[in-house]
DOPAMAR-862343 format. One record per residue (C-alpha): residue number from 1; x, y, z. Coordinates in pm, 1 decimal. Example, Ala and Ser with C-alpha at 12.3 -4.5 7.8 and 13.67 -1.06 7.14 Angstrom:
2
NODE   num          x          y          z
NODE     1     1230.0     -450.0      780.0
NODE     2     1367.0     -106.0      714.0
//
This chain:
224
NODE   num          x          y          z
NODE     1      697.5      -32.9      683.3
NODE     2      988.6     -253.5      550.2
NODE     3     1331.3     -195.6      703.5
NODE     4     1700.4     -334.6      625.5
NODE     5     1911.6     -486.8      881.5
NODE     6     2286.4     -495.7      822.4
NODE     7     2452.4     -662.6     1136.1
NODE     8     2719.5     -911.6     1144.6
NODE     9     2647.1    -1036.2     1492.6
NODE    10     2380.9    -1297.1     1457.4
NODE    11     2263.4    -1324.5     1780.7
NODE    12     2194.5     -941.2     1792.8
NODE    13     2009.1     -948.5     1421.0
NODE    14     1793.7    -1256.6     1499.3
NODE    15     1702.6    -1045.9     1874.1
NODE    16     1661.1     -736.5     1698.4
NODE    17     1476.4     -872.1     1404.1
NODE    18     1203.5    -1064.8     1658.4
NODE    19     1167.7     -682.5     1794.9
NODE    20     1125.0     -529.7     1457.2
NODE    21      905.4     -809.3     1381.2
NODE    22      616.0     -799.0     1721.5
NODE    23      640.2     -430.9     1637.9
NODE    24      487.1     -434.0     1296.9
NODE    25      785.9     -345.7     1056.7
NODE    26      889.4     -575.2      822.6
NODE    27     1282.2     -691.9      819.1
NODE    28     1494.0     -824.3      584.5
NODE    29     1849.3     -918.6      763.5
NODE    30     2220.9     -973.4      600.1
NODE    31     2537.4     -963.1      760.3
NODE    32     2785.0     -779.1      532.2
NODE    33     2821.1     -427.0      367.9
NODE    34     2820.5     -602.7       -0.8
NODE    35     2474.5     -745.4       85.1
NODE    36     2321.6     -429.8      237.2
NODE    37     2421.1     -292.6      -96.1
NODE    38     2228.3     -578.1     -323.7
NODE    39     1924.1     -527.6     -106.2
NODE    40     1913.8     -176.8      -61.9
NODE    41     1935.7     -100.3     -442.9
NODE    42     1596.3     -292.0     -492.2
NODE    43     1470.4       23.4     -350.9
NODE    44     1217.4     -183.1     -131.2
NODE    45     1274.7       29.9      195.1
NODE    46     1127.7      272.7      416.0
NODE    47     1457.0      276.4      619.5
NODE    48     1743.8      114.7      686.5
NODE    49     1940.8        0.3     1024.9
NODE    50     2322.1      -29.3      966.8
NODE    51     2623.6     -182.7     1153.3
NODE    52     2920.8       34.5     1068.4
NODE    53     3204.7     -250.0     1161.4
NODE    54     3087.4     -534.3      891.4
NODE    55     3291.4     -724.9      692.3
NODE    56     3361.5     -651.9      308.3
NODE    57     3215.8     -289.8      310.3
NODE    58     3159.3     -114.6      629.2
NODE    59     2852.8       43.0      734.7
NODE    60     3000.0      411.7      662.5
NODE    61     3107.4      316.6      298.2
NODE    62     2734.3      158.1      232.7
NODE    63     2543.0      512.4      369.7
NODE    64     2822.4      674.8      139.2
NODE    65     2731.1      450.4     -160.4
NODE    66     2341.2      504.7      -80.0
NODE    67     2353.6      878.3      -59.5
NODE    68     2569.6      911.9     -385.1
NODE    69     2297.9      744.4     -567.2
NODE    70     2066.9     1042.1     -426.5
NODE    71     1904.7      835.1     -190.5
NODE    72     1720.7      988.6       87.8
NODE    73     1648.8      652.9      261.7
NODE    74     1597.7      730.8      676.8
NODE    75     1941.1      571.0      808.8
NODE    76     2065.7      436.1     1181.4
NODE    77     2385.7      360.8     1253.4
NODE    78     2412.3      118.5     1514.4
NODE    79     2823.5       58.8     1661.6
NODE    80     3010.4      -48.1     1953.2
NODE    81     3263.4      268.9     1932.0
NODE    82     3107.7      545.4     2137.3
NODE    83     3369.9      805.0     2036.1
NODE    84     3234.5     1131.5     1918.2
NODE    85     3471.7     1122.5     1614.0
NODE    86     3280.4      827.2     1493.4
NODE    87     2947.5      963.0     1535.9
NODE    88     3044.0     1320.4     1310.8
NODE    89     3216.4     1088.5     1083.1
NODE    90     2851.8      876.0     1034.9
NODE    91     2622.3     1210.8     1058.1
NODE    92     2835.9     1401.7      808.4
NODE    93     2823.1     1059.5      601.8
NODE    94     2461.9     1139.0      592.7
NODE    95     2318.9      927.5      870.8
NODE    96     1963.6     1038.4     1016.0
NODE    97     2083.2      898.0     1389.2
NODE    98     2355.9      716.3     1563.6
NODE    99     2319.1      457.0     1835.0
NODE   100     2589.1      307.8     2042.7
NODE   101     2583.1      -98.8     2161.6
NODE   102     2474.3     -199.1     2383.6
NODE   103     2097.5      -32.6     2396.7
NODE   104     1772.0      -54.5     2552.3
NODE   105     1519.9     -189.4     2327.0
NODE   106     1239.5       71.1     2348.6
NODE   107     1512.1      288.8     2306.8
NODE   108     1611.7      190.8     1920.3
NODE   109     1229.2      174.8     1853.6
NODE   110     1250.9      545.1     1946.4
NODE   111     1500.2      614.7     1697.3
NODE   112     1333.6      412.2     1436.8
NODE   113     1003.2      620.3     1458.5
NODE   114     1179.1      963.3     1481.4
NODE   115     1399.6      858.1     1190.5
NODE   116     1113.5      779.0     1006.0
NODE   117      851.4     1033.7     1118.8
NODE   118      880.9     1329.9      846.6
NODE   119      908.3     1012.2      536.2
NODE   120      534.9      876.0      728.3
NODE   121      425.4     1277.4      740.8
NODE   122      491.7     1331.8      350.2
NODE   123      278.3     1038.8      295.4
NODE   124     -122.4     1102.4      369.2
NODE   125     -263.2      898.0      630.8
NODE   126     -587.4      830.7      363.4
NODE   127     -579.8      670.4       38.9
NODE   128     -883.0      658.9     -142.7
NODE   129    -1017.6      466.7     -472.3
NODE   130    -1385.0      481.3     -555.6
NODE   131    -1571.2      449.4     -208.8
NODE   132    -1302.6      277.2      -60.3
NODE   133    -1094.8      428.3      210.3
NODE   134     -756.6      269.2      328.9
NODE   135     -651.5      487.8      668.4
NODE   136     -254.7      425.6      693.7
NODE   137     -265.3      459.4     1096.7
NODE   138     -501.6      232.6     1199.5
NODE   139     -516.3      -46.0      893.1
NODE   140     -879.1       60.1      812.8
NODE   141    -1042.2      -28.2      543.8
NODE   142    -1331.5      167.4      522.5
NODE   143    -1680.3      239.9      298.1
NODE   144    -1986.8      399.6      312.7
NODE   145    -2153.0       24.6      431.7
NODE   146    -1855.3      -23.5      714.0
NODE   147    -1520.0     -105.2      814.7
NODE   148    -1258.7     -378.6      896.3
NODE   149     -943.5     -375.7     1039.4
NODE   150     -672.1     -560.1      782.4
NODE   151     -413.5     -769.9      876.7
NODE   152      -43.3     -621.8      805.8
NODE   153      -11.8     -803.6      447.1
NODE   154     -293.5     -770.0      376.6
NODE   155     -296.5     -362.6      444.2
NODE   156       61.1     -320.3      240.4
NODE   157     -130.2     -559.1      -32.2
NODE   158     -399.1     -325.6      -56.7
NODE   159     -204.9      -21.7       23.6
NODE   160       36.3      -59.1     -323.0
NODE   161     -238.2     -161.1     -514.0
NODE   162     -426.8      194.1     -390.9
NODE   163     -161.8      352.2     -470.0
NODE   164     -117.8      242.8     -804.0
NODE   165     -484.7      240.7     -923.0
NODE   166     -560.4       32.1    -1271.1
NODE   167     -186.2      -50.0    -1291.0
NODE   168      -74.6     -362.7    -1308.2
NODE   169      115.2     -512.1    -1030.9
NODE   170      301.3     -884.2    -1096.1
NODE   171      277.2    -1150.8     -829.7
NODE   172      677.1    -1101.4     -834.0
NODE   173      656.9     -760.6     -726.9
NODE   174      414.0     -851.7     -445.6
NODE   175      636.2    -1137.4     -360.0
NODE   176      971.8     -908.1     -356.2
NODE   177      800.3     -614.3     -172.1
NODE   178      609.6     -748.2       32.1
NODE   179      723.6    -1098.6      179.2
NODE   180     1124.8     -971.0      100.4
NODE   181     1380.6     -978.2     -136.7
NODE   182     1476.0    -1374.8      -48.8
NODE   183     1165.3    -1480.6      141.0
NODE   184     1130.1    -1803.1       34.2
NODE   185      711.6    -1824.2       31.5
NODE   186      513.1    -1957.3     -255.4
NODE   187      407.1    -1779.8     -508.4
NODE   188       46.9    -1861.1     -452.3
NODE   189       33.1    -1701.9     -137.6
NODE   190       -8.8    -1362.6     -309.9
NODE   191     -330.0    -1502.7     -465.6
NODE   192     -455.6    -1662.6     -107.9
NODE   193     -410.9    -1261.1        5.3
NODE   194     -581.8    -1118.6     -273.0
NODE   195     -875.5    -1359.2     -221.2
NODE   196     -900.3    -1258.4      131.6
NODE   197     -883.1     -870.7       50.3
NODE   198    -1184.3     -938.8     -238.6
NODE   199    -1365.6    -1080.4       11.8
NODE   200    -1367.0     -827.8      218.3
NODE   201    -1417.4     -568.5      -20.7
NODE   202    -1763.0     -774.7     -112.7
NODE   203    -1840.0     -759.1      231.8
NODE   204    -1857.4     -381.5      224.2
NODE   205    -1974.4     -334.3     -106.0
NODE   206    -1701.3     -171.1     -220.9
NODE   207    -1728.4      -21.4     -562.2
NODE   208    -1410.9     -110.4     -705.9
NODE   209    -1275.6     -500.3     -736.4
NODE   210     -943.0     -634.8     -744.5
NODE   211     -883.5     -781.2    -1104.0
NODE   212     -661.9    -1008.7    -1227.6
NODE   213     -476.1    -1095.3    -1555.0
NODE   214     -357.1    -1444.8    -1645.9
NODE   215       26.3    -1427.4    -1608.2
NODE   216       59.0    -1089.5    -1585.5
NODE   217      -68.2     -992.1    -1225.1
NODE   218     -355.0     -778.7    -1033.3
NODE   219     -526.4     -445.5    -1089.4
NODE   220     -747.0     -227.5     -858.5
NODE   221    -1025.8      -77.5    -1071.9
NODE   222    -1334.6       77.2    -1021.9
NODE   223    -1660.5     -127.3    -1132.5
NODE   224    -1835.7       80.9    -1414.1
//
């Protein structure tokens, strides 16, 4: 799960990025309402943490901004004011949950999860493509021979190419969704992760392959 952090206090992003980060989401951090825009309108997200005092644009005018483009993207607002006018003003803005600085860790983890819980119960927890079977919960990759565990890029690898069977996905795309909008890895690490995932899909005779097309990017098909 990728999530957007828009604080302008550095010391609190890089702590609460770290926290994100040994907790299994994926963070991209900026530190002002004008970039929270540019990132969120990649539509890269499963959610997105906000700081409501930032410079430029404010946290409240961003959620406004997201939600008039129809957006449904889970949103926290994180602030220092504790007021209750504040926190109608960023519910009725369209916020999923408010949290006031300064807060206990396990706490905003809380509010991540609940934030995000009826978005991960839309989704099934199963994805399947010819005997293959990703399970969402547990990074499974399953068939009828076995099963091993993925690593985390290597499960949201799989995952979009599962759930875009036979479509072509670019190494860009990979790149941008996976690694982040201004990650600054190579491009050939996308091919060192889809060697790993064939690999593994050998190893449990999987039925479908992971095929690739000269400057265009990879598609998951089933062998005929």
């Amino acid at each position: 799960m990728r999530l957007l952090l828009a604080e302008d206090e550095k010391s609190l992003s890089r702590a609460v990025t770290v926290l994100l980060r040994k907790s299994n989401y994926e963070v991209d951090s900026v530190y002002d309402g004008e970039e929270a825009l540019a990132y969120l309108s990649s539509g890269n997200y499963d959610g997105a943490i906000l700081d409501i005092m930032m410079p430029k644009v404010d946290g409240i005018e961003v959620l406004r901004q997201l939600r008039g483009r129809g957006s449904r993207l889970p949103v926290l607002l994180l602030t220092a004011k504790a007021e209750v006018d504040d926190k109608v003003l960023g519910l009725d803005s369209g916020a999923n949950d408010y949290l006031t600085k300064p807060f206990a860790s396990q706490e905003l983890l809380a509010r991540i999860r609940a934030m995000t819980r009826e978005q991960t119960a839309q989704t099934t927890s199963q994805l399947h493509v010819g005997n293959v079977t990703l399970d969402r919960a547990t990074f499974e990759l399953s068939t009828p021979s076995g099963s091993l565990r993925l690593s985390n890029k290597e499960f949201q690898m799989l995952e979009l190419l599962m759930c875009n069977p036979r479509n072509l996905i670019s190494t860009e795309r990979f790149l941008e969704k996976i690694w982040g909008y201004d990650n600054e890895a190579e491009i050939n690490v996308v091919w060192v992760y889809i060697s790993y995932l064939r690999k593994k899909l050998a190893a449990l005779h999987s039925n479908v392959q992971i095929k690739a097309r000269r400057n265009v990017g990879y598609s998951l098909e089933e062998i005929s």
